[in-house]
Backbone as CSV, one residue per row, in Angstrom:
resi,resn,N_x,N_y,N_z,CA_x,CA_y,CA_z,C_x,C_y,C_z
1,UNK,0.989,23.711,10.838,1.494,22.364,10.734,1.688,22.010,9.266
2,UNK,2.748,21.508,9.442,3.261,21.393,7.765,3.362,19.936,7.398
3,UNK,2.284,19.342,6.318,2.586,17.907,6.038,3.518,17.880,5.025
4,UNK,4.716,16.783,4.901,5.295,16.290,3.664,5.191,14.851,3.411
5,UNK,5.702,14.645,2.363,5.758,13.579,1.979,7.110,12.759,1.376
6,UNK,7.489,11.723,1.821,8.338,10.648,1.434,8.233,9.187,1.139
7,UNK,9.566,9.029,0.790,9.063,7.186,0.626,9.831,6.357,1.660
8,UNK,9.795,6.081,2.213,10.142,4.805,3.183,11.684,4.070,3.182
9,UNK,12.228,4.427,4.480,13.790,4.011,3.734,13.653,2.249,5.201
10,UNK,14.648,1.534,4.801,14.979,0.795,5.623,14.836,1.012,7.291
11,UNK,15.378,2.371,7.559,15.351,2.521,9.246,13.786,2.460,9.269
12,UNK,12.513,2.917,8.134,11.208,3.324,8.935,10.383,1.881,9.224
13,UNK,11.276,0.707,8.721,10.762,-0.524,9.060,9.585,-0.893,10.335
14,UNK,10.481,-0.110,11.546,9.593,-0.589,13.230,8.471,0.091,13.362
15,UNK,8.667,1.532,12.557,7.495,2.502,12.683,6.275,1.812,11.468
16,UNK,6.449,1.498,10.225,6.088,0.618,9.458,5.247,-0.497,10.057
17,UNK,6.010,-1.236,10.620,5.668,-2.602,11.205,4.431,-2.013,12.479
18,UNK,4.497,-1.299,13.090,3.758,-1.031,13.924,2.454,0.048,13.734
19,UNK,2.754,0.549,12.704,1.502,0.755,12.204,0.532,-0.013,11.254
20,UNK,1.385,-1.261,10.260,0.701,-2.410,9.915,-0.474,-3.117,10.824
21,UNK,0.222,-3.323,12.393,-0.407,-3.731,13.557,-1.471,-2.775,13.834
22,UNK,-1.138,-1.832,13.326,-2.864,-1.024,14.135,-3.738,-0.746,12.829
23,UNK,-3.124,-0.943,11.688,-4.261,-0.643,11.004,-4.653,-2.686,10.859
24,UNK,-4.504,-3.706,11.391,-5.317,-4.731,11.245,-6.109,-4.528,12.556
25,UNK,-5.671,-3.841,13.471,-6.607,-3.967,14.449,-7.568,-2.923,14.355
26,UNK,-7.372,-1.925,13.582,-8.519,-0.915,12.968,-9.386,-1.999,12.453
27,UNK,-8.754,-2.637,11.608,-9.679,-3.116,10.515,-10.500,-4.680,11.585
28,UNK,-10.507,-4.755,12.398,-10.773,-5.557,13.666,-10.153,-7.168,13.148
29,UNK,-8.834,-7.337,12.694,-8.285,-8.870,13.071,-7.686,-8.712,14.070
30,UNK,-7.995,-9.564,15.284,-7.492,-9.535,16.644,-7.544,-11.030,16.746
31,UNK,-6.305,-11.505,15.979,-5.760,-13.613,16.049,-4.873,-13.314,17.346
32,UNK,-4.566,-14.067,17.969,-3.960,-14.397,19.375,-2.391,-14.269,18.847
33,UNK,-2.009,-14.747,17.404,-0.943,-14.865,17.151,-0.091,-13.236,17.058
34,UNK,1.169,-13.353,17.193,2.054,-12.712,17.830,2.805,-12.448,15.954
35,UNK,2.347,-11.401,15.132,3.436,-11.377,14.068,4.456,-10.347,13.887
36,UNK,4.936,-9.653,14.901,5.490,-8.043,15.168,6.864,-8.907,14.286
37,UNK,7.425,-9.770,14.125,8.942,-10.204,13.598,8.224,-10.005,11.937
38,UNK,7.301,-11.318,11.772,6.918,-11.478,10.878,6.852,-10.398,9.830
39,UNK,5.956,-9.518,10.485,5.730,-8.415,9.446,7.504,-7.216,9.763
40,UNK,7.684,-7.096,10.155,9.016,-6.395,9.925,9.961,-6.877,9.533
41,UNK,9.983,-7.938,9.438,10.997,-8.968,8.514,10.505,-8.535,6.551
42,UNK,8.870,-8.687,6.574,8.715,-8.318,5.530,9.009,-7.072,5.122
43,UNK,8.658,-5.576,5.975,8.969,-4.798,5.273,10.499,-4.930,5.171
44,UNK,11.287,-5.552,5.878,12.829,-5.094,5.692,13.382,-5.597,4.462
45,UNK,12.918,-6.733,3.973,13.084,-7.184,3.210,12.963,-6.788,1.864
46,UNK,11.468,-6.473,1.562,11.083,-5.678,0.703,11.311,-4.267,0.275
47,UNK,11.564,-3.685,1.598,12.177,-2.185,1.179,14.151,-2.154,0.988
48,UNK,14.408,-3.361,1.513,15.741,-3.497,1.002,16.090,-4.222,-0.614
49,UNK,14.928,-4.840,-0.814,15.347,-5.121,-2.359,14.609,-4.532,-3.230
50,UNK,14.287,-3.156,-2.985,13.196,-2.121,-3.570,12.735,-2.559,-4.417
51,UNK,12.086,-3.859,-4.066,10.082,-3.775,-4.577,9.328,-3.075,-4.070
52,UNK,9.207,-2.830,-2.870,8.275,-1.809,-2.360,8.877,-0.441,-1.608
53,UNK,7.597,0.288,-2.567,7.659,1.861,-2.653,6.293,2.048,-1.573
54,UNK,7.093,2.297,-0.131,6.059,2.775,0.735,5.993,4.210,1.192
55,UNK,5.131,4.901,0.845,4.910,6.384,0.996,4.489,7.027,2.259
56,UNK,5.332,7.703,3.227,5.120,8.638,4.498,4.466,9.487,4.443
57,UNK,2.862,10.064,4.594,2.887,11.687,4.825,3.319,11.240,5.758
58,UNK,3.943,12.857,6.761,4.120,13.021,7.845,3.909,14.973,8.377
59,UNK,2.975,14.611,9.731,2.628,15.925,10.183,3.767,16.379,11.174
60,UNK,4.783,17.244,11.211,5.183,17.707,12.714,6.346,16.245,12.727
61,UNK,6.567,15.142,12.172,7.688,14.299,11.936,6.198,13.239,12.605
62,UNK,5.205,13.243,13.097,4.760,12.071,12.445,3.799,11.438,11.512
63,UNK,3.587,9.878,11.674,3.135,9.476,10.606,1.768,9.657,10.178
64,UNK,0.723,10.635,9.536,-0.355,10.259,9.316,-1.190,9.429,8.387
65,UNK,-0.138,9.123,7.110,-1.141,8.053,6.097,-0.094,7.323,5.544
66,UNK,-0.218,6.902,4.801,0.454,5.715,4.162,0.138,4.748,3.492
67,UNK,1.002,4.015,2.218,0.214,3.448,1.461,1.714,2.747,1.079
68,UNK,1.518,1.316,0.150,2.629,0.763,-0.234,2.214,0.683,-2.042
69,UNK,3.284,0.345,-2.799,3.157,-0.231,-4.118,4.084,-1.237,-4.379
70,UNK,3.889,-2.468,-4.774,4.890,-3.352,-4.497,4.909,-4.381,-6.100
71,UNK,5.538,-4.490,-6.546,6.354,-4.696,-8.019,5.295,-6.280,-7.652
72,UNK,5.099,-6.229,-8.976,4.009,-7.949,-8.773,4.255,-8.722,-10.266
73,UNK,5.528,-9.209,-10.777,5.700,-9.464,-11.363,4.968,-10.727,-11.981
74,UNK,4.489,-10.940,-13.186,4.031,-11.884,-14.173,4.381,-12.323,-15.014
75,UNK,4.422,-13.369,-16.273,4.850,-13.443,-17.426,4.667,-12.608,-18.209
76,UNK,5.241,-12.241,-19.141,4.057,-11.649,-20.367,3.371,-11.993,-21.070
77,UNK,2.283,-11.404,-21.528,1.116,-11.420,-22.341,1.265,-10.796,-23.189
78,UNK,0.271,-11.177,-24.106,-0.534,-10.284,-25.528,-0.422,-9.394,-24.466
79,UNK,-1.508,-8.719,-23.726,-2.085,-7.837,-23.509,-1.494,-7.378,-22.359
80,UNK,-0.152,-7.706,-21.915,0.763,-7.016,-21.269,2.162,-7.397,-21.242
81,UNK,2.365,-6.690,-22.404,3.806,-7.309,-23.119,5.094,-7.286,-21.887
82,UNK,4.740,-6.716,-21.082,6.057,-6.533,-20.214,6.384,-7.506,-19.158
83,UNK,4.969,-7.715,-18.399,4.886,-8.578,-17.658,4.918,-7.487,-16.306
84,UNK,5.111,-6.514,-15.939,5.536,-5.616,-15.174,4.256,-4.928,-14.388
85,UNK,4.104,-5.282,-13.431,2.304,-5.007,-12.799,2.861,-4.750,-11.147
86,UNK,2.081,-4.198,-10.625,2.371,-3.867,-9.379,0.652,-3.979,-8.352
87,UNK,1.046,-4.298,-7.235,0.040,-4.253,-6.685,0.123,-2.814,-5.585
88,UNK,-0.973,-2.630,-5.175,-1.492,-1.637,-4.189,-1.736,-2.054,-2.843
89,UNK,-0.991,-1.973,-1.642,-1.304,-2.518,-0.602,-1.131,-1.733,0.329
90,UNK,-1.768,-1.846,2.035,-1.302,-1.342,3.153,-1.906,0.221,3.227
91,UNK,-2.719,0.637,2.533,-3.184,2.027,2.491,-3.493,2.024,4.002
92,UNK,-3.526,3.321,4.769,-3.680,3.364,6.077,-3.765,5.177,6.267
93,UNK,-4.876,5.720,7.033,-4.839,7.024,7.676,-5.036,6.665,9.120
94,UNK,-4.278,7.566,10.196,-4.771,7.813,11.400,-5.951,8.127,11.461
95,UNK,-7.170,7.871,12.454,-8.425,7.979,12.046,-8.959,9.745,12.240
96,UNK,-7.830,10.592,13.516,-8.256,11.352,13.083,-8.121,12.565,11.866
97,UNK,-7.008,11.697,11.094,-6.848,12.849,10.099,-7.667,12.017,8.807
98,UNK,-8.745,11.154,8.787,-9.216,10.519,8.113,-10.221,11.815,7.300
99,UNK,-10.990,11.427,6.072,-11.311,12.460,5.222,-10.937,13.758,4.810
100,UNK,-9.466,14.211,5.139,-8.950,15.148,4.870,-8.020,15.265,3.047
101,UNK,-8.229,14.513,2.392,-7.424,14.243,1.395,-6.196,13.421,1.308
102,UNK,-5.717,13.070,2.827,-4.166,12.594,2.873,-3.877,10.800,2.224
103,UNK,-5.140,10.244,2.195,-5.341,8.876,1.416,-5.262,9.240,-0.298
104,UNK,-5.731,10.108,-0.440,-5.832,10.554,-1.989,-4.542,11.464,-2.283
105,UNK,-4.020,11.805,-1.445,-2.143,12.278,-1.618,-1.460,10.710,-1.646
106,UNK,-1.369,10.151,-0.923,-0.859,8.865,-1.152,-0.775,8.158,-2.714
107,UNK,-2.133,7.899,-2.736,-2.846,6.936,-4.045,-2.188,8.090,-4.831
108,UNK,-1.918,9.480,-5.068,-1.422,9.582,-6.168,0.215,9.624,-6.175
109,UNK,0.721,9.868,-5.112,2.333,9.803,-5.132,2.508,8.110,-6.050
110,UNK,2.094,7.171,-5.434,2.202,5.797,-5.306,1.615,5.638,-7.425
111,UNK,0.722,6.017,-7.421,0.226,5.941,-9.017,1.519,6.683,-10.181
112,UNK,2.211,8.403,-9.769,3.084,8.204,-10.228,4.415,7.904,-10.148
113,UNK,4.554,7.007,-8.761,5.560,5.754,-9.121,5.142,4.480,-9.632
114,UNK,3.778,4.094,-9.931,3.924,2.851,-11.145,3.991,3.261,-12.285
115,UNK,3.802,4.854,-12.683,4.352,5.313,-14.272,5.711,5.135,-14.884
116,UNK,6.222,5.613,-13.029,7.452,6.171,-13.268,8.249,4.334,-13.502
117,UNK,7.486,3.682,-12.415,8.301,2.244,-13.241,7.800,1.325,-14.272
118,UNK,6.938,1.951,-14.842,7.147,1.066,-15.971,5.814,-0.315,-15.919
119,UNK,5.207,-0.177,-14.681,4.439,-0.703,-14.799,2.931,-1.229,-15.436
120,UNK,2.220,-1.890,-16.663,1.280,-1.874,-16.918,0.209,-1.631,-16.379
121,UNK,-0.573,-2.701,-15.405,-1.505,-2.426,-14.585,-0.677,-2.522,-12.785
122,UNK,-1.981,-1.741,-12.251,-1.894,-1.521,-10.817,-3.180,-2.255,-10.082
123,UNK,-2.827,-3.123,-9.491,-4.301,-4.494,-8.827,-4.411,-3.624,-7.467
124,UNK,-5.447,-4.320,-6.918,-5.468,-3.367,-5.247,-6.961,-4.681,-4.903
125,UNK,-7.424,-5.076,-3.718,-8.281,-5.298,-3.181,-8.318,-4.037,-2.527
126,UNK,-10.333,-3.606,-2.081,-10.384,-2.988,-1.204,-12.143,-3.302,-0.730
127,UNK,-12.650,-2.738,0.568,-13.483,-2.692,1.510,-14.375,-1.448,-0.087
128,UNK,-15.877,-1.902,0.254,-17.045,-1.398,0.077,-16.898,0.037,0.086
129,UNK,-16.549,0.620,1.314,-16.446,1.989,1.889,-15.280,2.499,1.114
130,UNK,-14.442,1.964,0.828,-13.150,2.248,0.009,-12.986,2.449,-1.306
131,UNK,-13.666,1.736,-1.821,-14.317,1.828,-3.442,-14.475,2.874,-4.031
132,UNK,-14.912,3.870,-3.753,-15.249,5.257,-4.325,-13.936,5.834,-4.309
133,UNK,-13.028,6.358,-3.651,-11.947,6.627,-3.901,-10.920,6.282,-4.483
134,UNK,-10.807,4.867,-4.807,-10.178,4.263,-6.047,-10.980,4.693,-7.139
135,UNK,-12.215,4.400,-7.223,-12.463,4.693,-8.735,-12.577,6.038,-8.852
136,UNK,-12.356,6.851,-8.392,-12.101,8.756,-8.563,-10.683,8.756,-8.697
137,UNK,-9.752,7.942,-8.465,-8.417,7.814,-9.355,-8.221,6.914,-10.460
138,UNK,-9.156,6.335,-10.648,-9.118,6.155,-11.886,-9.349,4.250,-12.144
139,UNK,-9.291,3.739,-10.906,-9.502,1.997,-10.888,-10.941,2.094,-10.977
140,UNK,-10.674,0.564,-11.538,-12.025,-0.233,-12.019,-12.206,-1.403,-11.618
141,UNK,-13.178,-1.617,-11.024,-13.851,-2.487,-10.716,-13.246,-4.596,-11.698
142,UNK,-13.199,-5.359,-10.684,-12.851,-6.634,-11.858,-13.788,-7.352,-11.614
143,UNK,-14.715,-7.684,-11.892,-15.745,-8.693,-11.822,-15.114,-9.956,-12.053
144,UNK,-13.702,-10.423,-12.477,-13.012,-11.777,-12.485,-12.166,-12.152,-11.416
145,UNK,-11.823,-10.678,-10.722,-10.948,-11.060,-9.147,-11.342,-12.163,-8.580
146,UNK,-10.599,-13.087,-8.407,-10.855,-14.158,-7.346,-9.897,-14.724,-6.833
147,UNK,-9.862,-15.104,-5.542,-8.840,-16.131,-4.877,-8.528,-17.167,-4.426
148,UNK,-8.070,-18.331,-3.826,-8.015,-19.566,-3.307,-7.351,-19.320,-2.395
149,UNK,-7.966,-19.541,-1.229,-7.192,-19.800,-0.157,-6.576,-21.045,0.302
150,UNK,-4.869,-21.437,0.454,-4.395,-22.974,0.217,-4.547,-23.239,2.103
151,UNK,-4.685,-24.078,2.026,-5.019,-24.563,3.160,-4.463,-26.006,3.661
């Protein structure tokens, strides 16, 4: 069985969208609400105005991991003259090809496409259990991350 790897064109939107849906229900959000438009509206959107660089392995033509990088534009700074930052989102393995390396093939395809664009920093939230494998590529920890939720 032969894995490769690609990036995500417009048609992989439904397959996209429907694995978004199972990795929140991996991750156990089970809201009553109905977002199958919602979220495929987003990827279509986003992979049509290529901000986001979403990465396929695939075993045998299907999908086993996946990960997004999505352009997160800012002003500039002193300390990031470009303004050009990207975030890390949507990482996802099938569970049974989970600990095989195919999350850490991802994180690095996806790392050198924020070289390749130009991006300063790369942000990511992640889970406890998840932590160690970001920082073995090379992220660090922010002790200033914080959010507001508007309500």
């Amino acid at each position: 069985m032969t894995v490769t790897s690609r990036y995500a064109v417009l048609s992989d939107a439904d397959m996209l969208t429907r694995t978004r849906l199972t990795q929140l229900d991996d991750e156990e959000e089970h809201p009553d609400t109905d977002i199958y438009e919602a979220v495929r509206s987003w990827f279509t959107e986003n992979l049509s105005n290529g901000s986001l660089h979403q990465v396929i392995l695939e075993e045998d033509g299907q999908l086993i991991a996946t990960g997004g990088l999505i352009a997160l534009p800012i002003p500039p700074s002193f300390f990031k003259p470009q303004g050009r930052n990207g975030y890390l989102l949507n990482m996802y393995t099938v569970p049974e090809k989970r600990h095989q390396g195919y999350a850490a093939k991802v994180l690095q395809l996806l790392q050198e496409k924020a070289k390749e664009a130009g991006f300063e920093v790369v942000y990511l939230r992640t889970s406890e259990w998840g932590r160690p494998a970001y920082e073995k590529a090379g992220f660090a920890a922010c002790d200033d991350w914080m959010d507001w939720t508007v309500r």
